[in-house]
C-alpha positions in Angstrom: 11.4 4.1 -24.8 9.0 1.0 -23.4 7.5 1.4 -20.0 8.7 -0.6 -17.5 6.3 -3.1 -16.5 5.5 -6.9 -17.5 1.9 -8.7 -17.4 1.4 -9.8 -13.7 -1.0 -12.6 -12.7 -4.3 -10.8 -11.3 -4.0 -10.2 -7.6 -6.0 -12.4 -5.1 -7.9 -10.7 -2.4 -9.4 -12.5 0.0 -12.6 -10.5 1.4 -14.1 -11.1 4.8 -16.9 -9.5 5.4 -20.6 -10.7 7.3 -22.8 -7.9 5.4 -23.9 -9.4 1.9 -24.4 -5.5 0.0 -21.2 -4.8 1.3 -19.2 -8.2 0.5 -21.0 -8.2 -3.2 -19.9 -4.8 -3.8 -16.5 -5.4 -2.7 -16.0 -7.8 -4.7 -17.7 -7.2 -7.4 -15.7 -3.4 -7.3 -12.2 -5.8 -7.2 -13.6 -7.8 -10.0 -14.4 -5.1 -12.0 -10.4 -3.8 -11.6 -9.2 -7.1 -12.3 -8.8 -8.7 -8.9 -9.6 -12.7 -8.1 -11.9 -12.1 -5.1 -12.9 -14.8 -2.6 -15.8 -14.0 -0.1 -16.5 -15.3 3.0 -18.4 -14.1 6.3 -17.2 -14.9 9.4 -13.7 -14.4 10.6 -13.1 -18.1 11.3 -13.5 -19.1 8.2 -11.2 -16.5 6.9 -8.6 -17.4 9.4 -8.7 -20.8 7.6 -8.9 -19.5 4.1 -5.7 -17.2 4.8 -3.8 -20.0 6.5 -4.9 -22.5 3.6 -4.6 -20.5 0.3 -2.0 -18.2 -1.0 -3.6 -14.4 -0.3 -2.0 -11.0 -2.4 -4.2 -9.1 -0.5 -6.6 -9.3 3.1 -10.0 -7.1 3.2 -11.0 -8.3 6.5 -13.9 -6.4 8.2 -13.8 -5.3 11.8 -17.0 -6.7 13.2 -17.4 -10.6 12.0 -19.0 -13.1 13.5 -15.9 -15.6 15.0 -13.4 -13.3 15.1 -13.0 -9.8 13.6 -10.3 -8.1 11.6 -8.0 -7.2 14.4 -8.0 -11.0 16.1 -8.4 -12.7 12.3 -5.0 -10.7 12.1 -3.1 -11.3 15.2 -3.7 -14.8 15.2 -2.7 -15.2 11.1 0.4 -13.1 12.1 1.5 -15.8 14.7 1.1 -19.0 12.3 4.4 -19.2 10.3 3.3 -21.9 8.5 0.1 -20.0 6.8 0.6 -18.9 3.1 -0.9 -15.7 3.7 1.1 -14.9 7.1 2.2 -12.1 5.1 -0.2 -11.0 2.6 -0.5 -7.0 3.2 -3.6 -6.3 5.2 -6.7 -4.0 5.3 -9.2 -3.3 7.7 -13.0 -2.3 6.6 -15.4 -0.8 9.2 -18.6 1.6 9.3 -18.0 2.9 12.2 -14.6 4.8 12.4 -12.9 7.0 14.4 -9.1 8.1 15.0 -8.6 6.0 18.2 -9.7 2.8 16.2 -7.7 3.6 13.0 -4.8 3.8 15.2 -4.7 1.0 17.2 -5.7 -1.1 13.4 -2.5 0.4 11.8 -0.2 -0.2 14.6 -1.4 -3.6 14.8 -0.4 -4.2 11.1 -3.2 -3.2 8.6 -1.4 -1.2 5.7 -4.8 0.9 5.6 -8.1 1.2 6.4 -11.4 1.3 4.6 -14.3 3.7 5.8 -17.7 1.8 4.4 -19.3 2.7 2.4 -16.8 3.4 -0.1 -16.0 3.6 -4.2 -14.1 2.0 -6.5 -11.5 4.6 -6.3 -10.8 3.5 -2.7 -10.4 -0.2 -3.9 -7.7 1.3 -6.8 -6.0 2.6 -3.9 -6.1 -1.0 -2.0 -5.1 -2.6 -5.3 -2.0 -0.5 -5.4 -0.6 -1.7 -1.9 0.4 -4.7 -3.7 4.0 -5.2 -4.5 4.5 -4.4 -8.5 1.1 -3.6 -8.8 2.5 -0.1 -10.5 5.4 0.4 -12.2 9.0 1.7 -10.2 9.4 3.9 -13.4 6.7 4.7 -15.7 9.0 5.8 -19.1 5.9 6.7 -20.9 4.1 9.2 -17.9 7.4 10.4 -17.7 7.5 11.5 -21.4 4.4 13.0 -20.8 5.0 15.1 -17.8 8.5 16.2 -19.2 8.1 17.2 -22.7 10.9 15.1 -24.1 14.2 12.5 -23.5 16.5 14.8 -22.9 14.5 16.6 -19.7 13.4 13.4 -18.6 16.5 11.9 -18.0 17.8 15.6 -16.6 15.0 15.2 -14.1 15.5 11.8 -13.2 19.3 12.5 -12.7 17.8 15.1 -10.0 15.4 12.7 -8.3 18.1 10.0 -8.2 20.3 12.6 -6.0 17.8 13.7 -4.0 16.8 9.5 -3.2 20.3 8.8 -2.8 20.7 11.6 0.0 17.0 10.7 1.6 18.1 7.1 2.1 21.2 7.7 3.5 19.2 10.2 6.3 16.1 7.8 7.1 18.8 5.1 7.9 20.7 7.3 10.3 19.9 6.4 14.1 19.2 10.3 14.9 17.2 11.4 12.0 14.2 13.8 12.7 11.2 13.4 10.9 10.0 16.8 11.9 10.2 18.4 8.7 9.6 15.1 6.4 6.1 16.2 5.8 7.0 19.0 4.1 9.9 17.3 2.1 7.4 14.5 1.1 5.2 17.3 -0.6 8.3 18.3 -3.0 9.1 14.7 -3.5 5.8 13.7 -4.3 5.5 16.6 -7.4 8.8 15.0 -8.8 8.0 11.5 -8.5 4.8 12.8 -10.7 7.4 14.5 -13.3 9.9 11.7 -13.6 6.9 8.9 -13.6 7.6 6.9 -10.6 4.1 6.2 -9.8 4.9 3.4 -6.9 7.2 5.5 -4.8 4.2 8.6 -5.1 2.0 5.5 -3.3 4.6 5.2 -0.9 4.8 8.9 -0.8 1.4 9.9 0.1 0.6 6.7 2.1 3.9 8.1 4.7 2.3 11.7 4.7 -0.7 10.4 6.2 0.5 7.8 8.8 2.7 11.2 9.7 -0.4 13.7 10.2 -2.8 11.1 11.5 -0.5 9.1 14.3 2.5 11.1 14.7 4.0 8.7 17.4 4.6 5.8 15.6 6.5 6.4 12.6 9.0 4.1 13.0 7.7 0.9 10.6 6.3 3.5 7.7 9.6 5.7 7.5 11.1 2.0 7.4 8.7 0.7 4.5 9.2 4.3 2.5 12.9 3.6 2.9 12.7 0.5 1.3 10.6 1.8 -1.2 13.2 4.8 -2.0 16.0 2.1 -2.3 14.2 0.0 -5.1 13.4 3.2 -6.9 17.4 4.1 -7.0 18.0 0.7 -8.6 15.5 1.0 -11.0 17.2 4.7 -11.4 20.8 3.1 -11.9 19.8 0.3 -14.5 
């Protein structure tokens, strides 16, 4: 049984960022992962290069001559007609602390960077992107599972408890007190049935849960989606 993915075009990142080690690593790290990466070093100039060229992905550091990632953001949010208006955004910074990651993911950033950082961090960026990993993995899932048969059994599984998951998160009076620990069991099947994208979306919605509480509201929305292409790629 073929895994279910198809050659994609290599992702295009632009990075903004006014420390040369850190933008040559960056990008170099990207490279090496096979990203395009464009540099630049001031937040003005990546304004324009966002609202000029066709972005996959924004590494936009929070201190930048011009403008830094928050106001580079904001004002590339408000310009409809940019071709990056929206590319999925992260912020970098060396100098991190709760209060600032919070007020950088509510403003939009899918994630943020802590410099300095290793290519396993910019892996993690990479898979943001939309089809950058598979919805279903048939080969993992052979792996994990021993053979067809209990593959498809646990799939079969998975799909119900999806189909049930959905229906809650769309339900105007759903309670996400006890998602965390719901995620953790999903999380372990998504690993045995080989549905390596939702696990991104899996983990990424445990930890906008533990580390801003509050404001759940867009993540439980994005993991919803995220559930729903999984199903189809379920029912096919």
């Amino acid at each position: 049984m073929p895994i279910r993915t198809a050659p994609l075009p290599p992702p295009r990142v632009l990075v903004a960022d006014d420390d040369p080690a850190s933008r040559h690593f960056l990008c170099e790290g990207l490279r090496s992962l096979g990203a395009e990466a464009r540099e630049c070093a001031d937040g003005q100039q990546a304004l324009q290069l966002a609202r000029s060229e066709a972005f996959d992905l924004l590494l936009l550091d929070c201190r930048m001559p011009g403008a830094g990632a928050l106001e580079v953001l904001t004002a590339l949010r408000a310009d409809g007609q940019a071709r990056s208006a929206g590319a999925p955004a992260v912020a970098s910074s060396a100098e991190l602390d709760s209060a600032l990651r919070r007020e950088l993911l509510a403003a939009g950033f899918r994630e943020v960077l802590h410099k300095p950082c290793g290519i396993a961090e910019l892996q993690r960026l990479l898979a943001l992107l939309p089809g950058n990993l598979p919805v279903l993995d048939d080969a993992a899932a052979l792996r994990a599972s021993g053979d067809t048969a209990t593959m498809l059994a646990l799939r079969q599984l998975l799909r119900s408890e999806l189909a049930q998951l959905h229906r809650e998160l769309g339900a105007p009076e759903y309670d996400a007190a006890g998602l965390d620990d719901r995620l953790h069991r999903l999380r372990s099947s998504c690993g045995f049935c080989g549905a390596p994208a939702l696990a991104t979306e899996v983990a990424r919605l445990q930890r906008q849960l533990r580390e801003n509480p509050r404001d759940t509201v867009p993540a439980i929305a994005q993991f919803r989606d995220a559930v729903r292409v999984t199903l189809l790629a379920l029912d096919t």
